[in-house]
FISELO-356400 format. One record per residue (C-alpha): residue number from 1; z, x, y. Coordinates in steps of 0.25 Angstrom, whole numbers. Layout:
@resi = NUM&zz = Z&xx = X&yy = Y
...
END
This chain:
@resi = 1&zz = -43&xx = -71&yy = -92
@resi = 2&zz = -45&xx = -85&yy = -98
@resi = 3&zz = -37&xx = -96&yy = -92
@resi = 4&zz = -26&xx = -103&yy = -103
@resi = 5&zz = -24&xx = -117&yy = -103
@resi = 6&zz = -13&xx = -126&yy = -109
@resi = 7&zz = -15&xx = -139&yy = -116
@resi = 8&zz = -3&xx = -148&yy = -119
@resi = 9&zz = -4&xx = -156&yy = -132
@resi = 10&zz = -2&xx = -171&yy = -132
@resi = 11&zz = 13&xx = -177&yy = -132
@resi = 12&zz = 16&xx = -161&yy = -129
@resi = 13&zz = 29&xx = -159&yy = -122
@resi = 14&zz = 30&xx = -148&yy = -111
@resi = 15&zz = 42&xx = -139&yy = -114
@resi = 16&zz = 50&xx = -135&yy = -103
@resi = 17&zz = 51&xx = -121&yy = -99
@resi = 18&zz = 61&xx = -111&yy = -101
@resi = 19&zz = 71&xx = -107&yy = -87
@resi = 20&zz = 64&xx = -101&yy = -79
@resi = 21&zz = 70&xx = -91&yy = -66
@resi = 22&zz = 67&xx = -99&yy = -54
@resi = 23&zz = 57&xx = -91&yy = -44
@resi = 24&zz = 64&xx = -87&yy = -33
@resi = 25&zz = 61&xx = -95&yy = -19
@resi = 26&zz = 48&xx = -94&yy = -12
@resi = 27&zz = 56&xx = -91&yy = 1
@resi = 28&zz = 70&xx = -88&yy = -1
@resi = 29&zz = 81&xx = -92&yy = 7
@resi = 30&zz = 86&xx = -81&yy = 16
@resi = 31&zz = 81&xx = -68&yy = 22
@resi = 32&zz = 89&xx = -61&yy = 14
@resi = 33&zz = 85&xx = -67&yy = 2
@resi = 34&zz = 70&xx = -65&yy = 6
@resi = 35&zz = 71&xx = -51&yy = 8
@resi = 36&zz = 78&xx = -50&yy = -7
@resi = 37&zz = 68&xx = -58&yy = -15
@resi = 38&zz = 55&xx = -57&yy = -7
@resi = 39&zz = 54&xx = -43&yy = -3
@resi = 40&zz = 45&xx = -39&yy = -16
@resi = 41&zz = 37&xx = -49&yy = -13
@resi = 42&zz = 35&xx = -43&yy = 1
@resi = 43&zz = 32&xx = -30&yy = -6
@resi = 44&zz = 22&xx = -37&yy = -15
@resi = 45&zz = 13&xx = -43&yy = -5
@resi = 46&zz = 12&xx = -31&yy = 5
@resi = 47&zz = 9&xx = -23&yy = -9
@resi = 48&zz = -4&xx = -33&yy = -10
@resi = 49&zz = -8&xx = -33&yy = 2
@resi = 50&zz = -7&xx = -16&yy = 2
@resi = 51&zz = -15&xx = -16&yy = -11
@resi = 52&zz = -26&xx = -26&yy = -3
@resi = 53&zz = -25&xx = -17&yy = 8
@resi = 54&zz = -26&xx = -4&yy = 0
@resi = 55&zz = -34&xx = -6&yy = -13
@resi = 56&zz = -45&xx = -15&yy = -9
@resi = 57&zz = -56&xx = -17&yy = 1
@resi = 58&zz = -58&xx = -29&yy = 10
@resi = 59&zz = -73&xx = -32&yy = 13
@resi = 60&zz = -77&xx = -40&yy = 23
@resi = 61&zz = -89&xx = -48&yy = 17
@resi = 62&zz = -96&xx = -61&yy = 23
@resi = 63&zz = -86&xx = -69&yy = 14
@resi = 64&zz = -74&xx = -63&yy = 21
@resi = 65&zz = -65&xx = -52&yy = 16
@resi = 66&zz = -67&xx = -48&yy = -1
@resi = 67&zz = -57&xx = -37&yy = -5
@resi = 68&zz = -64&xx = -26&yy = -15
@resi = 69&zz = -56&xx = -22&yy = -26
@resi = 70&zz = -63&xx = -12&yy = -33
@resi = 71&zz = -63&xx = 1&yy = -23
@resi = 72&zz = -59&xx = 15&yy = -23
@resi = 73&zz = -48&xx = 13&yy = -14
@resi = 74&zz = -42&xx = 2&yy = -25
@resi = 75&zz = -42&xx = 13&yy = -35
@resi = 76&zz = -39&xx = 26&yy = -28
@resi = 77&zz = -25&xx = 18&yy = -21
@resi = 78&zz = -21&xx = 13&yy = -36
@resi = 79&zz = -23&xx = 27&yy = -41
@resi = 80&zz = -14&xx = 31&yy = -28
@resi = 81&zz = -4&xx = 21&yy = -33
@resi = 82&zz = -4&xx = 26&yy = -47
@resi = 83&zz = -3&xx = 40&yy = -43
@resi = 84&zz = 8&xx = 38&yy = -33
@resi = 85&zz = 16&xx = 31&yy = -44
@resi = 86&zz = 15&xx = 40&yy = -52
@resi = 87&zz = 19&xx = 52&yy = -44
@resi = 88&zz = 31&xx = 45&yy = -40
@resi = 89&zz = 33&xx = 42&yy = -57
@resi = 90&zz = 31&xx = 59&yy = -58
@resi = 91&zz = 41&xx = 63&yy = -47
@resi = 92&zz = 52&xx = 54&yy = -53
@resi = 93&zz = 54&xx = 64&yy = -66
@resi = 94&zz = 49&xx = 76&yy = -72
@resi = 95&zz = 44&xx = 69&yy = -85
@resi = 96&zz = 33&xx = 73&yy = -93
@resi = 97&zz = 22&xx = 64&yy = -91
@resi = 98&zz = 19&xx = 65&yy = -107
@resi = 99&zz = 30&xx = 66&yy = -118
@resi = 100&zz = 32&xx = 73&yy = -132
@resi = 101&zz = 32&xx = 62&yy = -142
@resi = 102&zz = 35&xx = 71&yy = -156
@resi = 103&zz = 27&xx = 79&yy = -166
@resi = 104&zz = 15&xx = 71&yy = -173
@resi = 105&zz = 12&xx = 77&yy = -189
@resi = 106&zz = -4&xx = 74&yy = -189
@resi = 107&zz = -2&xx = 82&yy = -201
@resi = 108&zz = 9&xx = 88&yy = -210
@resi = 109&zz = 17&xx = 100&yy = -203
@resi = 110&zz = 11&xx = 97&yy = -190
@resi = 111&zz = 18&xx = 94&yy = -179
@resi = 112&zz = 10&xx = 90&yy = -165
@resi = 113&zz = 17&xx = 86&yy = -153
@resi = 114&zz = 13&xx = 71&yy = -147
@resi = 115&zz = 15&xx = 70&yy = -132
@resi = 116&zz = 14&xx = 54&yy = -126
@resi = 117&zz = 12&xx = 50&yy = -112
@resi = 118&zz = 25&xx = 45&yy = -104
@resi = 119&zz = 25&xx = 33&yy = -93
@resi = 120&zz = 22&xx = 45&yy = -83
@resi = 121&zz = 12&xx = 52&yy = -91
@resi = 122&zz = 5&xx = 36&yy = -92
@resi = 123&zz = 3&xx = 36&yy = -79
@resi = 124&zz = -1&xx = 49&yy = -75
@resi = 125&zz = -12&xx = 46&yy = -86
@resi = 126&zz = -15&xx = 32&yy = -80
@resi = 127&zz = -17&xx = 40&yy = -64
@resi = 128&zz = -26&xx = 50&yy = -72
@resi = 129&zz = -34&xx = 40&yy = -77
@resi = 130&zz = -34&xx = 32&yy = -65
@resi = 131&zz = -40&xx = 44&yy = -57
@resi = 132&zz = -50&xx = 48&yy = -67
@resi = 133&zz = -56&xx = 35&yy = -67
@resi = 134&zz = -56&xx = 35&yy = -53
@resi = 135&zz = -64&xx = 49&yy = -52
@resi = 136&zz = -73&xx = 43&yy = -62
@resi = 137&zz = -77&xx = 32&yy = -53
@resi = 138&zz = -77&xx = 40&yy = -39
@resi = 139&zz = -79&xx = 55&yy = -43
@resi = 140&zz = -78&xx = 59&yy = -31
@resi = 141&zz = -69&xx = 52&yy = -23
@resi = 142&zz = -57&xx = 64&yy = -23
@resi = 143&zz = -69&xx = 71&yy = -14
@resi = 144&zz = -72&xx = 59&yy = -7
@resi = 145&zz = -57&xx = 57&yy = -1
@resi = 146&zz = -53&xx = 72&yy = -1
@resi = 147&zz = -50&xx = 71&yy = 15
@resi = 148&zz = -39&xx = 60&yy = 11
@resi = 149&zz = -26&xx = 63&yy = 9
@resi = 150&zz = -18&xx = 55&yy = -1
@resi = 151&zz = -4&xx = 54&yy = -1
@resi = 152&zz = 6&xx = 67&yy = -7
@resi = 153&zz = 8&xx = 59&yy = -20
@resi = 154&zz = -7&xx = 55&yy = -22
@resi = 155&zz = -12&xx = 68&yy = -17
@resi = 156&zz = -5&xx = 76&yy = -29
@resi = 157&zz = -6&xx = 66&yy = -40
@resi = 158&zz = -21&xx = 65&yy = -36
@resi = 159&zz = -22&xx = 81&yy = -37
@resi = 160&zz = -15&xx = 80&yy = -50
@resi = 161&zz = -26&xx = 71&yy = -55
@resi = 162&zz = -36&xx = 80&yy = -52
@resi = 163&zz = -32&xx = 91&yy = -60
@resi = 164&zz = -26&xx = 83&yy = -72
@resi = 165&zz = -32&xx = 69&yy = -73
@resi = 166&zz = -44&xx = 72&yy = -82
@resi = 167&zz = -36&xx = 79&yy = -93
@resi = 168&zz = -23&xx = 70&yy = -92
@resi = 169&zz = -36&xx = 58&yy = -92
@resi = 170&zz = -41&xx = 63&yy = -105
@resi = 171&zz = -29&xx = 56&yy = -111
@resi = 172&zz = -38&xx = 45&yy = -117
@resi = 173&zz = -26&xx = 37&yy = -125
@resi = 174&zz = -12&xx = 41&yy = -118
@resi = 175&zz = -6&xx = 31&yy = -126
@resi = 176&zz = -8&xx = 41&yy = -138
@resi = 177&zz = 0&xx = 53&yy = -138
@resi = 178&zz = -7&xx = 67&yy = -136
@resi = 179&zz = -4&xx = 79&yy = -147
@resi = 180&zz = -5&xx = 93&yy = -147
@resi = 181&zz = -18&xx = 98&yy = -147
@resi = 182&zz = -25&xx = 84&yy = -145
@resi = 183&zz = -34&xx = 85&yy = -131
@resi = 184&zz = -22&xx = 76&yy = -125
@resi = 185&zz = -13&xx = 86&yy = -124
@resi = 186&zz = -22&xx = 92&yy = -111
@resi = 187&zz = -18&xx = 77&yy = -106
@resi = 188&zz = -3&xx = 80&yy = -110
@resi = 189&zz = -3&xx = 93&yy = -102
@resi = 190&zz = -10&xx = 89&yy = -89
@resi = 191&zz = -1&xx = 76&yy = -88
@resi = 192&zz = 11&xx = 87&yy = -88
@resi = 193&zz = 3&xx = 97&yy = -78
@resi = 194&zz = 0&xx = 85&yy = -69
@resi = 195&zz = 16&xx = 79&yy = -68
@resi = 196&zz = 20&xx = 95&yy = -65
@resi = 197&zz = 10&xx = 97&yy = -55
@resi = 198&zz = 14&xx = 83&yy = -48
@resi = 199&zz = 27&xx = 86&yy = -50
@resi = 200&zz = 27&xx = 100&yy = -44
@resi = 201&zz = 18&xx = 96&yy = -33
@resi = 202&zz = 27&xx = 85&yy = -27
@resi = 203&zz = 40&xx = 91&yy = -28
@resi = 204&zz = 34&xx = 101&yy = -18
@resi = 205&zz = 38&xx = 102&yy = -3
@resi = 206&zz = 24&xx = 99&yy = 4
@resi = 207&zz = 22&xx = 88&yy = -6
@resi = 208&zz = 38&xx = 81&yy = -2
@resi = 209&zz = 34&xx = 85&yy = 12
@resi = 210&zz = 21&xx = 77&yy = 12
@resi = 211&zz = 27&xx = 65&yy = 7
@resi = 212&zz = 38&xx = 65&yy = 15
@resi = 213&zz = 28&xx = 65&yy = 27
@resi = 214&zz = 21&xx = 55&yy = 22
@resi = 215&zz = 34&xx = 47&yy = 22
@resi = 216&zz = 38&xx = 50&yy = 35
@resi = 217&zz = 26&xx = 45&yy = 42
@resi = 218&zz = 27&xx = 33&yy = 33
@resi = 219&zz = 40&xx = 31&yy = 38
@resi = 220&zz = 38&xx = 33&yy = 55
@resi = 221&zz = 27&xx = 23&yy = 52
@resi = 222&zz = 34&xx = 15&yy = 47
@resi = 223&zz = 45&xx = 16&yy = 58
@resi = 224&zz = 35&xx = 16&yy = 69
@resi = 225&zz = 30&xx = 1&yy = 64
@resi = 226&zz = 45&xx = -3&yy = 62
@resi = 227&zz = 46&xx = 1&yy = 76
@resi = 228&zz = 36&xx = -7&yy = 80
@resi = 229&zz = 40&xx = -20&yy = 73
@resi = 230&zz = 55&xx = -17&yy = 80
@resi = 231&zz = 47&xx = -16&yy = 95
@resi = 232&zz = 38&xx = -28&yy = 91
@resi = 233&zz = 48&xx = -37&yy = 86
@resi = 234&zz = 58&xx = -33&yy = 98
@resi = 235&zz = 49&xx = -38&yy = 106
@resi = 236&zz = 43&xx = -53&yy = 98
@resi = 237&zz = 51&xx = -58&yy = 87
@resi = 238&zz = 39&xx = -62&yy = 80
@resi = 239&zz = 26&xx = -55&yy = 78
@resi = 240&zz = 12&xx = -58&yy = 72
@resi = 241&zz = 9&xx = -46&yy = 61
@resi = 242&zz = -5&xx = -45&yy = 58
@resi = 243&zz = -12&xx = -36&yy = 47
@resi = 244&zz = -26&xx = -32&yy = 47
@resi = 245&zz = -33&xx = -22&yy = 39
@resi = 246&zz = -46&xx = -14&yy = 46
@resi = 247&zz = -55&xx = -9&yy = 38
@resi = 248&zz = -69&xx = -1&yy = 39
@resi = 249&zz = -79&xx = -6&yy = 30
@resi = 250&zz = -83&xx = 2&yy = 18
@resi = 251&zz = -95&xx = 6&yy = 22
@resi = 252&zz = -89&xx = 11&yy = 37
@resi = 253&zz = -77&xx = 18&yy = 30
@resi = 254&zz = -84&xx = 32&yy = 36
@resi = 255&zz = -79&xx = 26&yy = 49
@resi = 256&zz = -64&xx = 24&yy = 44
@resi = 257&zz = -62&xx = 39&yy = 43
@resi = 258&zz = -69&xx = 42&yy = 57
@resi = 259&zz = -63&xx = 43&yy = 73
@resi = 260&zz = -71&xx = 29&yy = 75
@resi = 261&zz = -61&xx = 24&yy = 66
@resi = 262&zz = -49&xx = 28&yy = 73
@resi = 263&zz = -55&xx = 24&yy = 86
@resi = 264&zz = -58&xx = 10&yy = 79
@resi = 265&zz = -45&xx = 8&yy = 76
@resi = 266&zz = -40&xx = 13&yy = 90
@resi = 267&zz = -47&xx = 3&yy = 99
@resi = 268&zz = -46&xx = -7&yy = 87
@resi = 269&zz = -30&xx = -5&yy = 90
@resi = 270&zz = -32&xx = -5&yy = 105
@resi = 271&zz = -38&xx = -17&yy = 106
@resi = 272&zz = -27&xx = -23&yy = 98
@resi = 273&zz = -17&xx = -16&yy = 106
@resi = 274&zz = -23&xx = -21&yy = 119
@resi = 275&zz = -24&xx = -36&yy = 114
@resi = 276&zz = -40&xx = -38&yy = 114
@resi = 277&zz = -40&xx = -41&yy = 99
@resi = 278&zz = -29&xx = -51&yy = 95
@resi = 279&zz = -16&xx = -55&yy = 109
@resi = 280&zz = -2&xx = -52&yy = 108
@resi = 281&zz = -2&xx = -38&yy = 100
@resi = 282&zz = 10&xx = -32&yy = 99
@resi = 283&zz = 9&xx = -20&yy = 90
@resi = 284&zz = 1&xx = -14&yy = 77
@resi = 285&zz = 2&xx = -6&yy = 66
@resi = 286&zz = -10&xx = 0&yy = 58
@resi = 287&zz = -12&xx = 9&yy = 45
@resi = 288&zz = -24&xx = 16&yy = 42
@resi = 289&zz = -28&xx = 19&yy = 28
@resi = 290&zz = -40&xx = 27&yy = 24
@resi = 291&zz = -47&xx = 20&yy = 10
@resi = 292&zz = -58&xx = 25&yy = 1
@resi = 293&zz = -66&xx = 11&yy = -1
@resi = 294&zz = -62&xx = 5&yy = 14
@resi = 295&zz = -62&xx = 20&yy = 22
@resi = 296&zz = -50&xx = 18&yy = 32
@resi = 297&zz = -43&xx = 6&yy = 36
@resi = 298&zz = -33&xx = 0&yy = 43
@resi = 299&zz = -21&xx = -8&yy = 42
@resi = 300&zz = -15&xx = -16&yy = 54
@resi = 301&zz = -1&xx = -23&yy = 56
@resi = 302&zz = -2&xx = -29&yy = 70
@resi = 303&zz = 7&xx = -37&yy = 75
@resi = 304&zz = 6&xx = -49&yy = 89
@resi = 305&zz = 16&xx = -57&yy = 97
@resi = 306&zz = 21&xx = -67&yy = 85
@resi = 307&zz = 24&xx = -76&yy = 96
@resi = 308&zz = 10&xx = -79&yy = 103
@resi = 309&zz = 2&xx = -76&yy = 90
@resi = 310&zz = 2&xx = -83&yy = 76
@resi = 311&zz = -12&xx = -82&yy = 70
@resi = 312&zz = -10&xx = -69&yy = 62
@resi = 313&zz = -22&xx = -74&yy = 53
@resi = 314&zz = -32&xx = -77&yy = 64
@resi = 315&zz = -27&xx = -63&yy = 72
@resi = 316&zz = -29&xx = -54&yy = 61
@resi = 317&zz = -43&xx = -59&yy = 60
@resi = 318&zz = -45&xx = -58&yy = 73
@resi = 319&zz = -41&xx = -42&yy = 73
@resi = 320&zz = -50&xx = -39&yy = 62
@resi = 321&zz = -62&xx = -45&yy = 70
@resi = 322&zz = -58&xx = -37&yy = 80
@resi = 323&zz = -59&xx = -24&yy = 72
@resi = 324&zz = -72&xx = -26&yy = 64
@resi = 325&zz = -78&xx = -28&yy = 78
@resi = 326&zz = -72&xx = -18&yy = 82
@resi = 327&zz = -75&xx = -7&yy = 70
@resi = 328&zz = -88&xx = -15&yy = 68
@resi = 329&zz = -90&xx = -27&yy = 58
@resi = 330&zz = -98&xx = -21&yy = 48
@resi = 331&zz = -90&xx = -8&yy = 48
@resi = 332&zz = -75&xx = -14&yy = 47
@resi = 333&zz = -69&xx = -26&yy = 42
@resi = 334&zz = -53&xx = -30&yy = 41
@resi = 335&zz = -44&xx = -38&yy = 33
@resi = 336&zz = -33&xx = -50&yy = 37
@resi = 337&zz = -21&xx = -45&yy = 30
@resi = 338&zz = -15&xx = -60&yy = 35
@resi = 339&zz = -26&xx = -66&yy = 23
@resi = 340&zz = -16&xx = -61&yy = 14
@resi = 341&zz = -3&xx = -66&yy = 22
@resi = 342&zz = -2&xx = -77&yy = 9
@resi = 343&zz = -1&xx = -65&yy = -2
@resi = 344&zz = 10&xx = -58&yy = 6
@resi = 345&zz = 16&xx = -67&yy = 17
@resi = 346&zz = 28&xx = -59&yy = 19
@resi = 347&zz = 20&xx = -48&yy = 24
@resi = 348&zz = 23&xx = -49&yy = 38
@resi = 349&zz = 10&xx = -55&yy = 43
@resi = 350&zz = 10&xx = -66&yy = 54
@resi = 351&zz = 22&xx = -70&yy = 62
@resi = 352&zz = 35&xx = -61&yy = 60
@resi = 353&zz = 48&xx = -64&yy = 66
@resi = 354&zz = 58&xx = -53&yy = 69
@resi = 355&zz = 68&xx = -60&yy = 60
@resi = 356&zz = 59&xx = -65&yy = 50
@resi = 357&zz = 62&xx = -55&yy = 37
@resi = 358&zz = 51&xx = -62&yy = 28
@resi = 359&zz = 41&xx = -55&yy = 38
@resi = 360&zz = 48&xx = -43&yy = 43
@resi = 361&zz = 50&xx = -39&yy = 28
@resi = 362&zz = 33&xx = -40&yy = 26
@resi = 363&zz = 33&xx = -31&yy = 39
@resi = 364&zz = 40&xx = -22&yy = 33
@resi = 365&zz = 32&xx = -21&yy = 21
@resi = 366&zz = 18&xx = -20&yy = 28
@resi = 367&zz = 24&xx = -9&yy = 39
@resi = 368&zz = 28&xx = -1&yy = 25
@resi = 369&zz = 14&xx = -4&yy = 23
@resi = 370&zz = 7&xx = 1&yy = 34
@resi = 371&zz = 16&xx = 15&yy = 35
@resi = 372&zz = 15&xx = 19&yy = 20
@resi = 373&zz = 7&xx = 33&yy = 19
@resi = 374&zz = 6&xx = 37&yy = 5
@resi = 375&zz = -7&xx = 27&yy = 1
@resi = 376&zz = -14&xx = 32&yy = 14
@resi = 377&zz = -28&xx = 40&yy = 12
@resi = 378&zz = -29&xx = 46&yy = 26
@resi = 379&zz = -37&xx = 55&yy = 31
@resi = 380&zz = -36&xx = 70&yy = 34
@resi = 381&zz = -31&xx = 72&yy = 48
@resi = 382&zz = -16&xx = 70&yy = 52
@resi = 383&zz = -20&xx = 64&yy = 64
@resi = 384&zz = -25&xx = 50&yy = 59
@resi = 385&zz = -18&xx = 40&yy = 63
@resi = 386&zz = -16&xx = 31&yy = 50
@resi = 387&zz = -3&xx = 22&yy = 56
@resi = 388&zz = 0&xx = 17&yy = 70
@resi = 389&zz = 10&xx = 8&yy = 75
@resi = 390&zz = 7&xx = 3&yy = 89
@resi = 391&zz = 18&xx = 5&yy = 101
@resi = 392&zz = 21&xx = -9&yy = 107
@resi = 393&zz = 20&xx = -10&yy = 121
@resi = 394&zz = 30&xx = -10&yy = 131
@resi = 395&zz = 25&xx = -19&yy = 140
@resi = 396&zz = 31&xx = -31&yy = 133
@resi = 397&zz = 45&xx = -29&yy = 133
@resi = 398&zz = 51&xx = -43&yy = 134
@resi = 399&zz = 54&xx = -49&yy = 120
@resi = 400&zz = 45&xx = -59&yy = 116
@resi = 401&zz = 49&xx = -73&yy = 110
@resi = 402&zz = 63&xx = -81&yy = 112
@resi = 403&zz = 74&xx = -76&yy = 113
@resi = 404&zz = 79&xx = -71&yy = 98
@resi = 405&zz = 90&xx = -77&yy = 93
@resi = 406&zz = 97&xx = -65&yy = 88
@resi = 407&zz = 103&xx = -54&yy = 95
@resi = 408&zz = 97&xx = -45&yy = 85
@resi = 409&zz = 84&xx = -51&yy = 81
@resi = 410&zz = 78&xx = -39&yy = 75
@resi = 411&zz = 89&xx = -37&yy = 64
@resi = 412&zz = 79&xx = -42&yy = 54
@resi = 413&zz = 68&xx = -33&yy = 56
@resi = 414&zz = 78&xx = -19&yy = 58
@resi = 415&zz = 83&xx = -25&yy = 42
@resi = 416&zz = 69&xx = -26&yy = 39
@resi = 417&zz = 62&xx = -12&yy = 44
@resi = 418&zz = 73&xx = -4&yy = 45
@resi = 419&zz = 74&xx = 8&yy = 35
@resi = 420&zz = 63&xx = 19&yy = 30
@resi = 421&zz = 49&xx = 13&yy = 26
@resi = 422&zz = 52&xx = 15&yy = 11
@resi = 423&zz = 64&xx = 5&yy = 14
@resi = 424&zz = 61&xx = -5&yy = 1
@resi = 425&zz = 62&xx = -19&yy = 7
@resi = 426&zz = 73&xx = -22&yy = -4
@resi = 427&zz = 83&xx = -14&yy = 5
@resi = 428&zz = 83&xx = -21&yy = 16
@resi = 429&zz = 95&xx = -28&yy = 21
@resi = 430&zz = 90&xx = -42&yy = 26
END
């Protein structure tokens, strides 16, 4: 894109410009105000920093860390998106995904019926193309990642694919409606098959009982990390969050999917537990995600005494080391999620204060985060672990810090992560 430069003319004048809304303040004046203009923006950075986490692969080079774009894991979590959207647009109504349109004469006394695409049939059209083109450029990797299980929405849309997506794909021009025996019309009629079969599918009892699981173990994660945070913060009113991602290198992925792997990551969290890595460890929280460019990876919230540490930077760093020496430098590598602290620094990274609502509202966003099931590719084998939330210890009762002002100095963080998981930040009551 060519850069456009403006020249003023001699003796010109500059107009002055029209009224223009103010932009609201960088930093509003109360908490309350905060949590009523900022909490999208909260949303918005911890969205980027998912896509970072999710879609592309950090490498580790001998010029640092160089993120790769163009992977299979890029395009197979877009398509995800995609399909889950629209499975959600498909269960809203029973609409027809194409619609009659009237007769067209092509010739006197002839009356042929004309059927058009609607918004739902446009993107059912758009995931079919999607997936077409990504069976185009990996034929085979349905084969590949058939001991993964998707989530329930995925898992049917992708089964729909399979059996319609070349037919409803042979719509070459979808904005021009299709007529009677034209070779669109085989296009028309799968588009219907495919919204009945969806339908019919997920209004089933094993499909609304597998989502409802799904949720439910969401939602104990998500109350065993708030009851972490409530232990945690009962005991220091402020903590130092850290977050770090571990990875496998791709050429070690084999590893990810093994019992080294799990056995890894034990004595990894061992040795964080027992404080040979980094002092002062109070508690951790991981996720572990299994990719098809990076192979399995985990993602870490850990979080010290707030009061004796402060260099969230420099201690992230130094767990990473830990871990490629661990897991072996040239098989594993890891990523400073505290580099990007100045794309969203209401995240919750650094110092957090039990009263601070700024932080605690982050927190909030990245514990959602770390719980969420539904973009998971786990393995087969209900025994895999993929979340754990550590049990503080007990041996450390006494409250740490001064004495706290308030008689009820955790009112704040019960407002903030109080209610289910889905709770949308906009509700809450600060």
């Amino acid at each position: 894109m060519k850069a456009v430069t403006y020249r003023m003319h001699l003796n010109q004048r500059v107009q002055p410009l029209p009224a223009l809304v103010r932009n609201p303040p960088l930093e509003p004046e109360g908490e309350d105000d905060y949590a009523d203009q900022r909490t999208q923006d909260i949303l918005r950075r911890e969205r980027q920093h998912q896509q970072a986490a999710e879609r592309f692969l950090c490498r580790q080079t001998d010029d640092g860390s160089q993120f790769v774009a163009d992977t299979q894991d890029r395009a197979l979590k877009e398509l995800m998106d995609l399909l889950t959207s629209v499975h959600k647009a498909l269960l809203a109504n029973d609409r027809s995904p194409v619609r009659r349109i009237g007769p067209w004469r092509p010739a006197p006394g002839v009356a042929v019926d004309q059927y058009a695409l609607s918004g739902l049939g446009r993107s059912l059209h758009t995931c079919c193309v999607r997936y077409l083109a990504l069976e185009e450029r990996t034929p085979d990797w349905l084969c590949a990642y058939a001991d993964y299980v998707f989530s329930p929405q995925v898992t049917v849309m992708l089964r729909a694919l399979q059996r319609w997506a070349k037919p409803i794909g042979m719509w070459l021009e979808p904005g021009v409606p299709a007529c009677d025996d034209s070779p669109d019309m085989e296009s028309v009629i799968a588009l219907s098959r495919l919204a009945r079969f969806v339908r019919r599918v997920c209004r089933s009892w094993p499909f609304i009982n597998a989502c409802r699981k799904i949720q439910r173990q969401a939602q104990d994660n998500f109350a065993s990390g708030r009851k972490l945070l409530f232990k945690l913060f009962s005991r220091c009113s402020r903590l130092l969050v850290l977050r770090v991602d571990l990875y496998f290198r791709p050429w070690a992925k084999a590893l990810g999917i093994s019992q080294d792997a799990d056995d890894l990551i034990e004595k990894f969290y061992r040795r964080l537990r027992d404080g040979r890595i980094v002092d002062d460890y109070l508690g951790a929280i991981y996720k572990r995600e299994d990719g098809i460019s990076r192979g399995a990876h985990w993602h870490w919230l850990i979080m010290l005494d707030g009061h004796r540490r402060r260099d969230a930077y420099g201690l992230t760093r130094r767990i990473g080391e830990d871990w490629m020496r661990l897991a072996g430098v040239n098989r594993s590598s890891y990523f400073n999620c505290y580099v990007r602290a100045h794309r969203f620094k209401f995240n919750g990274l650094g110092l957090v204060h039990v009263s601070d609502t700024k932080k605690l509202l982050g927190l909030r966003a990245a514990l959602v985060y770390l719980t969420k099931r539904d973009c998971v590719l786990k393995l087969h084998g209900g025994k895999d672990q993929h979340y754990r939330s550590s049990k503080p210890r007990d041996k450390d009762k006494k409250p740490r810090g001064a004495p706290r002002a308030s008689s009820d100095s955790m009112a704040t963080l019960r407002r903030v992560l109080s209610g289910r998981r889905d709770r949308p930040l906009e509700t809450l009551a600060l």
